[in-house]
C-alpha positions as a Markdown table, in Angstrom:
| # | Residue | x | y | z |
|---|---|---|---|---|
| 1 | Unk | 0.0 | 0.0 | 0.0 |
| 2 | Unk | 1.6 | 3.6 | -1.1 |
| 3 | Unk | 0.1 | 6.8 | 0.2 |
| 4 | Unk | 2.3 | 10.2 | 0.5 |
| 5 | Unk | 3.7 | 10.7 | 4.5 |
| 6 | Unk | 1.3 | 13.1 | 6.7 |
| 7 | Unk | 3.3 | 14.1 | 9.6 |
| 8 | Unk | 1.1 | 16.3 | 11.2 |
| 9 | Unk | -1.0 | 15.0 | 13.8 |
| 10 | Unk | -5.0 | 16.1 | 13.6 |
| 11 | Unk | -5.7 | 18.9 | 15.2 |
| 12 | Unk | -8.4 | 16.8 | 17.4 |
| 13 | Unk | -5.2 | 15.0 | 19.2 |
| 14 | Unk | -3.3 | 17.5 | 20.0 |
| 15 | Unk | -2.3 | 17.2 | 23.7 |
| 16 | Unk | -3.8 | 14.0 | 23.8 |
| 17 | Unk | -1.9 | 12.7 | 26.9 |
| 18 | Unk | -1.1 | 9.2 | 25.2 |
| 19 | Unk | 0.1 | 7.7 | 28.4 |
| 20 | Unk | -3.6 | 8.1 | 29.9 |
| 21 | Unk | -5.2 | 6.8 | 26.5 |
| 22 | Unk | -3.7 | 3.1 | 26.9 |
| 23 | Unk | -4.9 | 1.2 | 29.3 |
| 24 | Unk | -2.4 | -1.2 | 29.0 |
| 25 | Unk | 0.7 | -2.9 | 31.6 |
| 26 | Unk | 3.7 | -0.8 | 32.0 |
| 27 | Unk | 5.3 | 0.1 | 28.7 |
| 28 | Unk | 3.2 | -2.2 | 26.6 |
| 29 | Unk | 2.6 | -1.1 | 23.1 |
| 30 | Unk | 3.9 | 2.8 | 23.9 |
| 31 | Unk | 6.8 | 2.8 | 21.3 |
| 32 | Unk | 5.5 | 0.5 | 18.8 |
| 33 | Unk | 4.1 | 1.0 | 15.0 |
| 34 | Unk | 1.5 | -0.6 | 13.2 |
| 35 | Unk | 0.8 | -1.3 | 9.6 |
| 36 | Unk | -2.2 | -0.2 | 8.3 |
| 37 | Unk | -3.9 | -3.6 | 7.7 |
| 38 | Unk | -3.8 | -3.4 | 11.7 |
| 39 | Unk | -4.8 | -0.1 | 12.3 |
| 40 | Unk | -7.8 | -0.8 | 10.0 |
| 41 | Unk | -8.7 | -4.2 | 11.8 |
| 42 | Unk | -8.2 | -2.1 | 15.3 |
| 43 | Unk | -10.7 | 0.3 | 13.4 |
| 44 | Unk | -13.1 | -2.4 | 11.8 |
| 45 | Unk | -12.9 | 0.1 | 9.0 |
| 46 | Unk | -10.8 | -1.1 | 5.3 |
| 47 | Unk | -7.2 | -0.7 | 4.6 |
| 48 | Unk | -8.5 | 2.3 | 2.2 |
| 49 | Unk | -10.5 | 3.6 | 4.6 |
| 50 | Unk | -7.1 | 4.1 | 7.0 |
| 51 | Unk | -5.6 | 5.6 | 3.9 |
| 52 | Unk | -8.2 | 8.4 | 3.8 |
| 53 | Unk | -7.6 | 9.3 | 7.7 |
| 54 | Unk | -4.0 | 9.5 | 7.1 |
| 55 | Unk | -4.3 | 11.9 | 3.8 |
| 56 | Unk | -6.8 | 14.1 | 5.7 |
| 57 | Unk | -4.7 | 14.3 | 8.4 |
| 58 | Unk | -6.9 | 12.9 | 10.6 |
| 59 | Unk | -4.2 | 10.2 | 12.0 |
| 60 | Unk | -0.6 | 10.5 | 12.0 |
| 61 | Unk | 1.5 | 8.1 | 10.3 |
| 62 | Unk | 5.2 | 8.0 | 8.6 |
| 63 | Unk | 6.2 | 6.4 | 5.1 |
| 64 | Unk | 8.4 | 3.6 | 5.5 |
| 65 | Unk | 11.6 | 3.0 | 3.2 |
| 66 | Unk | 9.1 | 0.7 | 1.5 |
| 67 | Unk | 6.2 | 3.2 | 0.5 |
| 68 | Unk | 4.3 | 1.6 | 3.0 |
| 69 | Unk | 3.4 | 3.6 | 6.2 |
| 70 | Unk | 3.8 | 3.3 | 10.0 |
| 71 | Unk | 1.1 | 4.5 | 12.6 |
| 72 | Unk | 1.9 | 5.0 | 16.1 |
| 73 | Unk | -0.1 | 2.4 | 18.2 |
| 74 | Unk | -1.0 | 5.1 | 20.5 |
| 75 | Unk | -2.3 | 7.6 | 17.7 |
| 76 | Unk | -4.4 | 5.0 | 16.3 |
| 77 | Unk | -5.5 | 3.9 | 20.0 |
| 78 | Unk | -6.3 | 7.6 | 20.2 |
| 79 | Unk | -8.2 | 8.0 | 17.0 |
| 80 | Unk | -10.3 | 4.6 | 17.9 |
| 81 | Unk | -11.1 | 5.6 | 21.1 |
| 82 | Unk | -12.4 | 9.0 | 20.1 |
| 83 | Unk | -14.5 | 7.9 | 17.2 |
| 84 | Unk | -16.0 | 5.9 | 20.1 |
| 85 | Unk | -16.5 | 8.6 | 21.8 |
| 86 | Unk | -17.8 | 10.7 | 18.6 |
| 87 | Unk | -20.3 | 7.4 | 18.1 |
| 88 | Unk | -21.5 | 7.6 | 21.7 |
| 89 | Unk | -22.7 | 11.4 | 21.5 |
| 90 | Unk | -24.6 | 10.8 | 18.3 |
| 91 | Unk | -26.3 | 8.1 | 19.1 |
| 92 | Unk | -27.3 | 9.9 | 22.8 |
| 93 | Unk | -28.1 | 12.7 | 20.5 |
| 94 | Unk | -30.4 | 10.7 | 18.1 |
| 95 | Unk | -32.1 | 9.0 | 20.8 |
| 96 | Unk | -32.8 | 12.5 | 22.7 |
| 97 | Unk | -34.1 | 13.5 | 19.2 |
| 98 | Unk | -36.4 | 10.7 | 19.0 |
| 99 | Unk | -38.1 | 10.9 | 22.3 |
| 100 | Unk | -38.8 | 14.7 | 22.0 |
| 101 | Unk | -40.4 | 14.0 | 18.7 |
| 102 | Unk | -42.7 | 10.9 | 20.5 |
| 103 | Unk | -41.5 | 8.4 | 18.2 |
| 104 | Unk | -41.6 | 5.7 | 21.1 |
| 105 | Unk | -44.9 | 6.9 | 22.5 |
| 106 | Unk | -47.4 | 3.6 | 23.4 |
| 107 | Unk | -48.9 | 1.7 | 20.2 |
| 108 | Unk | -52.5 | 1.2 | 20.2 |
């Protein structure tokens, strides 16, 4: 897989304190890289789809020697855990939505 190297992080993790974002043992996964086949099964999103984050900046990464690239496991434990987060408020929000309109009021 060849994409051009982004090296600037989203502006959505900046000062992401990636020490609180794992909650992994001591050291574990804090200095290693992933391919993007991982980050994308980490994701359940596609290999192309991991591509697209990367080229709009929305996850860091860095080109390998290869033409492959390299995502931090802590960036891409970052991005995952806020498109959780992202997922969470819109469904709250669609739910709230839903209930002020009286769309689960009692059948008859």
């Amino acid at each position: 897989m060849r994409i051009e190297s982004s090296e600037d992080t989203a502006a959505e993790f900046k000062g992401v304190d990636h020490a609180d974002v794992l909650n992994v043992s001591k050291g574990a996964y804090m200095d290693e890289t992933m391919t993007g086949p991982e980050v994308a099964a980490m994701l359940n999103v596609t290999p192309k789809y991991v591509v697209n984050l990367i080229r709009d900046g929305k996850l860091a990464a860095s080109a390998n020697e290869d033409g492959t690239y390299a995502v931090a496991s802590t960036d891409a434990e970052a991005y995952r855990l806020s498109a959780k987060r992202r997922g969470r408020k819109a469904l709250e929000e669609l739910a709230r939505v839903s209930q002020e309109a009286g769309i689960y009021g009692k059948q008859k």
